[in-house]
Residue, then its C-alpha position, 0 to 999 in steps of 0.5 A: x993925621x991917623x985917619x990919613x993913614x988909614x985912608x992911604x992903607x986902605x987905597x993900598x989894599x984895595x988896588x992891590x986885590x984883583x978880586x976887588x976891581x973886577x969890572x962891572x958886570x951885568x944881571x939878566x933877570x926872566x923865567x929861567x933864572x937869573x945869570x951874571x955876565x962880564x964883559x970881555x973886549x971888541x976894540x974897533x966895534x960900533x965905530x960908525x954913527x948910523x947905528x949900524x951893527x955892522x956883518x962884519x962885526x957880527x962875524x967877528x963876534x961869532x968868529x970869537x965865540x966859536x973860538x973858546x967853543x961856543x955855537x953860535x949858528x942856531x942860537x940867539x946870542x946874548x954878549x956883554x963887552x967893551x966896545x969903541x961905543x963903551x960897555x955894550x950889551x948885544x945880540x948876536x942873532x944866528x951868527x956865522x964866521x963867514x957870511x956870504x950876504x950876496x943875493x940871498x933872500x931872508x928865511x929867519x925872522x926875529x922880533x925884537x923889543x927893547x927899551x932903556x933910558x935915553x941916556x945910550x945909542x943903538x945898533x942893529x942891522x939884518x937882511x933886506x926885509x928888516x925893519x927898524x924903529x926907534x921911538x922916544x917913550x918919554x919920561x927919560x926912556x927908548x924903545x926899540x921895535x924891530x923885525x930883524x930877517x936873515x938867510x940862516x947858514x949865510x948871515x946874520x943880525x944883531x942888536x946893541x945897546x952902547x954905552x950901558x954905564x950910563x943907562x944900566x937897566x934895560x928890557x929884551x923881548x923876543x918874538x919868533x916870526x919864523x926861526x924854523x931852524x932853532x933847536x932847544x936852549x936857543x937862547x944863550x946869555x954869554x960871559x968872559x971870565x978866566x980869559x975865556x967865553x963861556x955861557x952863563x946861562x940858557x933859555x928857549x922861546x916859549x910855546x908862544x913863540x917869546x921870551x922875555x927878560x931885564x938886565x941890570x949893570x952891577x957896578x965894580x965892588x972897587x966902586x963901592x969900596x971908594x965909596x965906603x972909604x969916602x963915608x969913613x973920611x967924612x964920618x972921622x971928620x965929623x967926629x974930630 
């Protein structure tokens, strides 16, 4: 019975140290480095089954950000969290608080290319001029193909993919059609940690107007301590 003990000791440990049931957390990879972002919560987000990333979600999700302090109008936003559609990694395109979509014409236009296993569902949405393809690559893998317009100062767009757990890689690739009101380090990839939002780290288009880079989902380190539990049982047992 002793390595019973030392299972059970163990199990103990581990769901006592917060440190080791932190949840998963993902790893952007391009040019400029690469950052780690963890998922905060938007209960209530991506509910509906059109693929649609809804304005109103979009407000909410800068609502939120401009909260804790982080500029959303003029950036082109990167944000993991947990949603009704499970952990998703999104895109917050331009994001205002209070939009007033009402008989406004699109001035921004953002091209967007993003693929992943077929594994997930996608979300995104923009002005009227937007358009949005999705395709069946093959071989387990989507792409989406989008040119996602909006009237900055007055809305917004946005991109999502759901449910990342069970399609954990991922590639992003931007192109600027016409965002004549983006600054420097307009790209921002966002984290939650401390009970707060901040960025993790930043990029710019390049002098041909793209920016590219993958994501990868790292699992919670008190997955792996399990599994590392489950090898010493059966290496114990097989010693006996």
């Amino acid at each position: 019975m002793p390595f019973i003990k030392h299972i059970l000791v163990s199990l103990i440990l581990l769901f006592s140290a917060p440190a080791l049931l932190q949840a998963e957390y993902v790893t952007i990879n391009n040019a400029d480095g690469n950052f780690d972002m963890f998922a905060g919560d938007f209960d209530g987000m991506f509910s509906n089954s059109d693929h649609q990333f809804l304005l109103t979600d979009q407000e909410v999700l800068a609502a939120t950000l401009n909260n804790d302090g982080i500029e959303t109008a003029g950036k082109l936003s990167f944000v993991l969290a947990s949603t009704d559609a499970g952990l998703s990694f999104m895109g917050l395109f331009d994001g205002i608080p209070f939009a007033d979509p009402y008989g406004e014409v699109s001035n921004h236009y953002l091209g967007v290319s993003t693929t992943t296993s077929t594994d997930t569902d996608w979300y995104a949405s923009g002005d009227s001029g937007s358009d949005i393809g999705w395709n069946d690559m093959g071989n387990g893998f989507q792409v989406l193909n989008a040119l996602l317009g909006w009237n900055h100062e007055s809305t917004s767009a946005g991109f999502a993919w759901g449910d990342i757990q069970s399609a954990p890689t991922g590639t992003v690739n931007l192109y600027d059609v016409a965002l004549t009101e983006f600054a420097n380090d307009s790209i921002q990839f966002v984290t939650y940690q401390d009970d707060q939002w901040t960025v993790a780290g930043s990029g710019d288009l390049c002098c041909l107007g793209q920016y590219a880079f993958s994501y990868q989902l790292v699992p919670a380190p008190g997955a792996f301590a399990l599994l590392a539990i489950a090898g010493l049982t059966g290496h114990r047992r097989r010693r006996k």
